[in-house]
N, C-alpha and C positions, 0 to 999 in steps of 0.2 A: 525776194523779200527777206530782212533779215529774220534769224532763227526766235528771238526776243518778242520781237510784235507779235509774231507766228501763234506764241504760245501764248502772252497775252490773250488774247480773239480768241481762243477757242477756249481758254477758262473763262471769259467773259460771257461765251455762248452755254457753255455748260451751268456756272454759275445763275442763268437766267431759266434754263433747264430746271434747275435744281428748285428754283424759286415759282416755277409756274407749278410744279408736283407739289411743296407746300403749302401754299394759297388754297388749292384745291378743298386739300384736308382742311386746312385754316378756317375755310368759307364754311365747312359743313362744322365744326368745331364752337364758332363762335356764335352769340344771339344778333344777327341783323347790325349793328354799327359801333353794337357795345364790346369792349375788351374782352369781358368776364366770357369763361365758356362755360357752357350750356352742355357738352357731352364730352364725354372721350370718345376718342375716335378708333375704332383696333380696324386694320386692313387685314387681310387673307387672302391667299392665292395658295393654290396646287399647281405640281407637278407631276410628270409622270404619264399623263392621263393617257397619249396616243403610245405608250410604248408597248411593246410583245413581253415584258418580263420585268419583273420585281414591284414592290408595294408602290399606291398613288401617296406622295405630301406632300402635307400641307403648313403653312407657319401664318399664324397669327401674332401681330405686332402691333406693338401703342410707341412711338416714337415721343421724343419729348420735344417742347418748343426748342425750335431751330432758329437763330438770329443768322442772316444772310453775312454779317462781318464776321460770324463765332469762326476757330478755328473748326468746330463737326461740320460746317457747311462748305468749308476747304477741303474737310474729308470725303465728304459725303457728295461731292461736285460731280462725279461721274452718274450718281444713284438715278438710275432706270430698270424698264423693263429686262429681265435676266440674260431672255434670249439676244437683245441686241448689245451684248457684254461678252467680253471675252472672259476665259477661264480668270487670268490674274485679275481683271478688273472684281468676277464676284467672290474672290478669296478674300482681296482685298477689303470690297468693300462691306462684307458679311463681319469678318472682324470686326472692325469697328460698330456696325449696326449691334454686333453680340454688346460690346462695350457701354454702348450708350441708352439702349432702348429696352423694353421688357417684350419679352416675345414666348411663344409657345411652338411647337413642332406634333402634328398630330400626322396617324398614318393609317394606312384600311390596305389590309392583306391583301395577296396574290386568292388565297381564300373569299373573300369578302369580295373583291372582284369577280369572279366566278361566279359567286353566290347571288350578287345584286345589279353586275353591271356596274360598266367604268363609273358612270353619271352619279351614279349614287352613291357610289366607295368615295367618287371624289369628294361631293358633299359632306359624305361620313369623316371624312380625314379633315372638311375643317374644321365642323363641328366640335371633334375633337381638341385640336388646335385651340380655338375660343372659349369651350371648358376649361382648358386645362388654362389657360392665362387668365380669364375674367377670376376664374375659381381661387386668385394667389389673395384676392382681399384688396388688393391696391386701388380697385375703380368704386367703391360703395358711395363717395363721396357722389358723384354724376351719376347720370344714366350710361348708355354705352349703346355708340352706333356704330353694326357695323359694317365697313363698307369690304364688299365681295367680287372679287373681278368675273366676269362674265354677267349672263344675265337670268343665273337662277340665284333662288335662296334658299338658306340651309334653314331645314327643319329641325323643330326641338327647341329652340334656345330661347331663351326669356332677353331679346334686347333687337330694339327696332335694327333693319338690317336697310341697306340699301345695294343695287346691284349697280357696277360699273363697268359696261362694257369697255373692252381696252385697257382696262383700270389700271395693268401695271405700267402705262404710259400717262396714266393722269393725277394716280396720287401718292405722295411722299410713302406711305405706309403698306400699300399694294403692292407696291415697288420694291418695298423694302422684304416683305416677307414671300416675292418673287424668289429674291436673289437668297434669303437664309434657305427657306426651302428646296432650291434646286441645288445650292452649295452639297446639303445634307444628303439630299437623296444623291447625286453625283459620287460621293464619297462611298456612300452605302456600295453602289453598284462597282465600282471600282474592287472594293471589297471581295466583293461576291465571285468577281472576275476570275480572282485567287483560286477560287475551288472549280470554277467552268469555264477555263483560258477560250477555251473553242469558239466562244461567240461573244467574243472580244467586248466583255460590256464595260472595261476601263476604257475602250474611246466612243462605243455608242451608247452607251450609259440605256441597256437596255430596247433600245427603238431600232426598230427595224434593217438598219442595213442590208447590204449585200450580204457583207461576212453573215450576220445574224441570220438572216434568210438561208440561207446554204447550209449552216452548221444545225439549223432547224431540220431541214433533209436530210442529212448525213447523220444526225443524233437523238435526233428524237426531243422531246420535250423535257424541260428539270421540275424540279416542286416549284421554281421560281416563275416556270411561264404562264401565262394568260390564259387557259387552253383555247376559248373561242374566240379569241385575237388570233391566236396563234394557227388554227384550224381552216380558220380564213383565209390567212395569211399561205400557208401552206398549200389548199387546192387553189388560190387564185397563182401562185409563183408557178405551181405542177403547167398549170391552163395555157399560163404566158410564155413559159420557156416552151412546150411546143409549137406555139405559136413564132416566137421569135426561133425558133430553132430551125422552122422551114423559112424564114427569112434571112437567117445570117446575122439577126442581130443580139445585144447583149440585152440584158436587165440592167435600168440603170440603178442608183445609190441615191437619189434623194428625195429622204424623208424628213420632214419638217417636224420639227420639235412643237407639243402644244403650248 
């Protein structure tokens, strides 16, 4: 098939992609058949949550009406869940989302983790996140709903909430502060990598691997890790390698990003 069509069809499918994730927001946005909207809508999602090392975050985002001919919807044609995106796709498209959209980045310490448990730091980082963006003044005119991937909701905040399992695969705005958020934290850890090369968290951005796991044995713990992630982590990897070690076999490498 020539190269021309090729491309065609798969901006067509993405483009329709792109268009079922605003609909979504759209639907919960507008009053029943009328134009006029009835709320803003700000999406939230976390990252971080299943990793051994560095802070859970989180981004909160209000996207603006997107017209499917606009050139932001030609930009924005890839916009999905973070994890089924490659690196260039979410630099890519995180740019532009900084560009267009108003957004917040909230985050809940290696500290706070420890303190409260993942479940709650994570709630706490979006919490944050939706303060700190509802708080800029811009939403007084509407109410404000918002909608939250997975299926708890965050406590504290004055604005009806809705939970969406899957979310960063079903709404423009979930989706979108998927992708600022992991950008961020991604970057963070990379960072951090500089001062603790040994456990390589510029390619595991913190989560478990093999390297990680080993340089956990061999080094011991930093201020950045989890401890009772890590603790875990450490007598179940002790348990398995003797286990695998009277069999001849390896540990393997894969850990699933949350």
């Amino acid at each position: 098939m020539p190269q021309a069509p090729v491309a065609a069809a798969k901006k067509k499918i993405l483009l329709a992609q792109l268009e079922d994730l605003l609909d979504f927001d759209h639907g919960h946005r507008k009053s029943g058949r009328s134009a006029k909207a009835k709320c803003h809508i700000v999406g939230t999602d976390e990252v971080g949550r299943g990793c051994l090392a560095g802070p859970v975050v989180a981004s909160a985002v209000v996207l603006p009406e997107i017209t499917m001919k606009s050139n932001v919807a030609k930009a924005l044609m890839e916009l999905n869940d973070s994890k089924k995106l490659t690196l260039e796709q979410r630099e890519r498209l995180s740019i532009t989302l900084k560009d267009i959209c108003h957004f917040a980045i909230g985050e809940a310490s290696v500290r706070e983790i420890n303190e409260i448990n993942i479940l709650n730091a994570s709630l706490l980082a979006m919490k944050r996140a939706i303060d700190q963006l509802v708080g800029t003044g811009h939403y007084s005119a509407l109410p404000v709903l918002v909608l939250i991937d997975g299926n708890k909701k965050v406590a504290n905040i004055d604005h009806i909430q809705q939970t969406v399992i899957g979310g960063d695969s079903k709404s423009a705005s979930i989706a979108a502060a998927s992708i600022i958020a992991k950008v961020h934290r991604d970057r963070l850890m990379t960072e951090l990598s500089e001062q603790y090369p040994a456990f390589g968290w510029h390619q595991n951005k913190g989560y478990g691997s093999k390297l990680h796991r080993d340089a956990l044995q061999e080094h011991g713990m930093t201020e950045w890790h989890r401890h009772l992630f890590c603790q875990k982590i450490l007598c179940t990897q002790l348990s398995l390698t003797d286990l695998l070690d009277e069999a001849k076999l390896e540990l393997d490498d894969d850990f699933l990003e949350d």
